[in-house]
Every structure is written in C-alpha cells, then in structure tokens.
C-alpha positions in Angstrom: 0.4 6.2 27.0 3.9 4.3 26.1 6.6 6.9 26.1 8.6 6.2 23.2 12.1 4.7 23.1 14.4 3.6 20.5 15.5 0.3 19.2 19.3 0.2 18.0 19.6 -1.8 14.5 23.2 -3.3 13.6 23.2 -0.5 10.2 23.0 2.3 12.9 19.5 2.7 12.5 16.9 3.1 15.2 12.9 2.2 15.6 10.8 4.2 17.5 8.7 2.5 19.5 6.1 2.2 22.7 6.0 -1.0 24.9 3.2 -1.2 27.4 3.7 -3.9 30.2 1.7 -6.3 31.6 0.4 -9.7 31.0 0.5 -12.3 27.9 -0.5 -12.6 25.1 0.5 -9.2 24.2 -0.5 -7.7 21.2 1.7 -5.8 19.1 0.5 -3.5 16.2 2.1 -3.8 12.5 0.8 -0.5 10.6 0.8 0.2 7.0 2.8 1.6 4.2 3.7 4.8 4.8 1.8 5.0 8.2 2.8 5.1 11.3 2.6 3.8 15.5 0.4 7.3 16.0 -2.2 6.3 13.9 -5.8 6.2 15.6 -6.4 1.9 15.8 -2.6 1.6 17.2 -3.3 4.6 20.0 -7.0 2.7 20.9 -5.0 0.0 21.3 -3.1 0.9 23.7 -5.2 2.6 26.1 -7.4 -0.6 26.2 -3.7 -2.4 26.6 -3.4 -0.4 29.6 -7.1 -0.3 30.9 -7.1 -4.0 31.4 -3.2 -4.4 32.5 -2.6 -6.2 28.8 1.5 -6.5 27.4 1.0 -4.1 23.9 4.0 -2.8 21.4 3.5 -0.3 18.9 6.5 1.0 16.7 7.7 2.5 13.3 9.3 0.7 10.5 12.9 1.7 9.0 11.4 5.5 7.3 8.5 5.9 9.2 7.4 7.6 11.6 9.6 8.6 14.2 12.1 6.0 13.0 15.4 6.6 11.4 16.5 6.6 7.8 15.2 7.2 4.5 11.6 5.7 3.3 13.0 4.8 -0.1 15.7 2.6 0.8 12.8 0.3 3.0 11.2 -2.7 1.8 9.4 -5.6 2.8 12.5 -7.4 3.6 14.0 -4.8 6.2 10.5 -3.9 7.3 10.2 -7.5 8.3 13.5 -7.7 9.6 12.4 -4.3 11.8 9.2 -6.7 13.0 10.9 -9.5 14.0 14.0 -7.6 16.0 10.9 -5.6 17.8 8.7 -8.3 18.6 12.4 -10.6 19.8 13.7 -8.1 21.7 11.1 -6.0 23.6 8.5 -8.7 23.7 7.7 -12.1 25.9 5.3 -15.1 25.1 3.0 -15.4 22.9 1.4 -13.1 20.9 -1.8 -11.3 18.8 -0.4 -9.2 16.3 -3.0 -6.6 14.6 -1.4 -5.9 10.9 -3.1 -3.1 9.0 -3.2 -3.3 5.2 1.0 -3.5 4.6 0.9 -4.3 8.2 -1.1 -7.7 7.5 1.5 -8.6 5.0 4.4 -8.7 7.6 2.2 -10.2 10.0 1.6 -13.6 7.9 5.5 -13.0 7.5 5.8 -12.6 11.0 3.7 -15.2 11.9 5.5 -18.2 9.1 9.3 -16.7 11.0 7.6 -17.0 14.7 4.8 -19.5 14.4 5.5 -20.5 18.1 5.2 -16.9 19.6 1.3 -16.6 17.6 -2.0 -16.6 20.0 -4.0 -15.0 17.2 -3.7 -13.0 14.0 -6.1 -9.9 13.0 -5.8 -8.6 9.7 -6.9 -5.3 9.0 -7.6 -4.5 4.9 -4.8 -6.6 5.0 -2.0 -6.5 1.7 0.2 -9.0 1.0 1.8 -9.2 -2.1 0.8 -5.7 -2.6 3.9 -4.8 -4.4 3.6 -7.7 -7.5 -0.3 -7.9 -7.4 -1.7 -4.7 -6.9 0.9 -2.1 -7.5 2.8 -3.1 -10.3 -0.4 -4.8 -12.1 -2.2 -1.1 -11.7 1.0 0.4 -13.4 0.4 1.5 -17.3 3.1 0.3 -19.7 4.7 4.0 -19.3 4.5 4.1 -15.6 6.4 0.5 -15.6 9.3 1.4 -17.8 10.1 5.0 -15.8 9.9 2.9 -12.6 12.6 0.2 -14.1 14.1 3.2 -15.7 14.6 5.7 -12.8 14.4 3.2 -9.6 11.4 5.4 -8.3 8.1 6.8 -9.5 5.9 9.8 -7.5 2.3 8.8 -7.3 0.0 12.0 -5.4 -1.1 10.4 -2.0 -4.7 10.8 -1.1 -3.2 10.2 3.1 -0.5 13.0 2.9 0.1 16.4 1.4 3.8 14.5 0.6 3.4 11.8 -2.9 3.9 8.4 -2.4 7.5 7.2 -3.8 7.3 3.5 -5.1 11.2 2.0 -5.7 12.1 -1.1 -7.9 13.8 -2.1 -5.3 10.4 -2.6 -3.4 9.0 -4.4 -6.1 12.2 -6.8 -6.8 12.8 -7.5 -3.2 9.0 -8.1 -1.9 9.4 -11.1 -4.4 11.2 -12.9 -2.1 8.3 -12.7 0.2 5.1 -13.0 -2.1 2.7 -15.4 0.3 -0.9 -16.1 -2.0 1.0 -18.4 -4.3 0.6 -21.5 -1.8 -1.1 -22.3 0.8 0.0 -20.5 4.2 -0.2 -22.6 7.5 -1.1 -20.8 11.0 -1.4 -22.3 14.3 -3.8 -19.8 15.5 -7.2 -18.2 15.0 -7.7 -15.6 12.1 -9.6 -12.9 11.8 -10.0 -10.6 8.7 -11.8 -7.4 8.6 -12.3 -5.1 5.8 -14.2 -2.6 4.7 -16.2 -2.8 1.4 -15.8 0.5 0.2 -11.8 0.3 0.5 -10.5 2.4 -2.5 -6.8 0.6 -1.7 -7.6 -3.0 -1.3 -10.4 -4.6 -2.6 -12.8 -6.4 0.1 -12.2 -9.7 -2.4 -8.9 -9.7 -1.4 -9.4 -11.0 1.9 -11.6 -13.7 1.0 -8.6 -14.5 -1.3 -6.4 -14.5 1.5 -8.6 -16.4 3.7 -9.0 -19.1 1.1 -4.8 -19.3 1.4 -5.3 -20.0 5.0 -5.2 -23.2 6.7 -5.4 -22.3 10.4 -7.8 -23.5 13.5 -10.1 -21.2 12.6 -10.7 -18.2 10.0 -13.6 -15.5 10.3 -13.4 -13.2 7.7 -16.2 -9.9 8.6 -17.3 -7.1 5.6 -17.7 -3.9 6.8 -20.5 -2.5 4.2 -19.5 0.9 3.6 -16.4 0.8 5.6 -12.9 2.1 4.1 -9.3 1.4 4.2 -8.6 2.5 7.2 -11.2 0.9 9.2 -10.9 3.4 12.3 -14.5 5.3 13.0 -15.7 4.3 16.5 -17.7 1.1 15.6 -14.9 -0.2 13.3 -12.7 0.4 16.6 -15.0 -1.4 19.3 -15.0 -4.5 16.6 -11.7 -4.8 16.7 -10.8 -4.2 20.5 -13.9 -6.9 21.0 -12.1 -9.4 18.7 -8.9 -8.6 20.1 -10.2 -9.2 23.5 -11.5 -12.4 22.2 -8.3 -13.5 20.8 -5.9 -12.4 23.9 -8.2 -14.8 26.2 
C-alpha cells in the first residue's frame, strides 16, 4: 500500500497523501466531508491500482485525516484548492477521478478547472451544492440564526463519536462554487452511483445532477437498498468494474 507523504501548501499547511505509480489514466480518489484517504472504497482502490500496475492518488483535505490544520477553518474553496495542488503536483496525464458524496462536488470542480486532464468522472452519492441545498435548507429557523449568530453550529454525527461542526463560512464561501444552477459541460464519460436507501443524499439527487450534465456519455445506476457510503463488497466490485471500464 502507498506509504504516506506530505504535500507542502504555501499557508504552512500539509496534505497527507499516498501516490501509487504506474500507468495513465490514473485515478485519484476525492472522499467526503469529514472523511478521510483510509476509508474502505479509497484503500480497494488502491490495491486494484497496484494489482494491475495502474497510477492511483489518495489524500486528505486541509482538517482531515492525517492532514494539517483545523477542520473549521476548511471549505469548499481550500478543499478544492487542496485537489487541484494534489492532482498538479503529484499527478501525470489524464485522469478518472472517483469523488464520494462532498468528494463528487470537487470532482465536477475539479473537472470545470482541469477539463483537459479528465478520462472519466465516477460519482459516488455525490453532493454538490451540499452546503446551500441540503444543509442550510434542512436548517430550522432557530438553527439558521445561531449558525449566522455564532459562525458554527454542533450537529451529533451518526459517522463519528466527535459532532459534526458546520461554519458560515462554509456556507458563504461554497457559494462561489454552487454547480446545479446551469448546465455543467464534461468532456468525458460519467458515471453516477447511489444508493437508494442513502439517509444523507437522496438517490433523486443524482438524477438531478445527471440532468445538469452534458458530457459524451452519462450512466446513472440505483443501488436498491444501498446507503451513503456505498462500500459492502458488491457496491465495491461495481465500482472497480466501472473504473476499469473508464481507465481503458
């Protein structure tokens, strides 16, 4: 497995991550919020990376993981900023990216900054716009004003004994990279999965998603009964066989 190294940011910042060589295109994994490069899809990954000599990148965003600094001061914008230095600087040719749920928000991001670099796009339960659409909207009146109020607001997390902190600043700053309210043009084949028991992201969501979507090709699959994370053994052969697809 891809020892793990560290990325120097210009803030003094690092990001962890694991680089697997070999050949194009390589895929490189974008997780979630509050997730991190460890997580069960991102290690499958890798050993079929490696298996069948394939370039792969994992690594943790600005407070996650085994990266540096705080997870409050992230937010889309430095997360994506984290992406792009990882993917420009430890990364050759073109590319699959794999984003899970946040992940598949800075992968479209990713993918409208890099279109050039993109062999293929798979988006797992993917979330963009997460902040304005599903988190604020899900907010009660009270919830809203303490959030403006305070900056921050504790939700319980049902993925970690630690709550999940939600800043304004994540809210005000993902606006400058909402995608769903135009149209979003890729140059390569997209896949969606998700699972239609996801408790985070509704499974409507990607067909929302897909409809913003004007690429070669768009396959969007419904996993019936399948959550957010999408990572028992059949949900992981799917995606390695669609990867594999993809990475021809």
């Amino acid at each position: 497995m891809g020892r793990v190294e560290r990325l120097q940011r210009p803030d003094g910042n690092t990001v962890a991550y694991a680089k697997t060589d070999g050949r194009t295109p390589a895929l490189v994994f974008l997780g979630g919020f509050r997730s991190d490069m460890t997580g069960t899809k991102a290690m499958a990954l890798e050993a079929w990376a490696e298996k069948t000599g394939r370039a792969f990148l994992r690594f943790d965003y600005l407070g996650h993981g085994q990266s540096s600094g705080r997870f409050e001061d992230g937010t889309i914008g430095r997360w994506l900023d984290d992406s792009l230095a990882a993917i420009d600087q430890l990364t050759t040719g073109k590319l699959v990216l794999v984003g899970s749920s946040m992940g598949g928000w800075l992968s479209l991001l990713v993918a409208r900054h890099r279109p050039d670099r993109l062999a293929g796009l798979v988006l797992i339960a993917a979330a963009p716009d997460f902040t304005e659409r599903m988190l604020l909207k899900g907010l009660s009146a009270e919830d809203r004003i303490a959030l403006e109020r305070d900056g921050r607001l504790e939700r319980p997390s049902q993925y970690s004994p630690e709550p999940s902190v939600f800043t304004w600043k994540l809210i005000e700053e993902g606006r400058n990279h909402l995608l769903l309210d135009s149209k979003l043009a890729l140059p390569c084949a997209v896949r969606l999965l998700h699972g239609q028991s996801d408790p985070d992201v509704p499974w409507e969501y990607s067909l929302q998603i897909a409809a913003h979507l004007e690429a070669p090709e768009v396959i969007t699959t419904l996993i019936k009964g399948g959550d957010h994370r999408l990572s028992t053994p059949a949900d992981i052969a799917r995606l390695i066989a669609i990867v594999e697809e993809l990475a021809r």
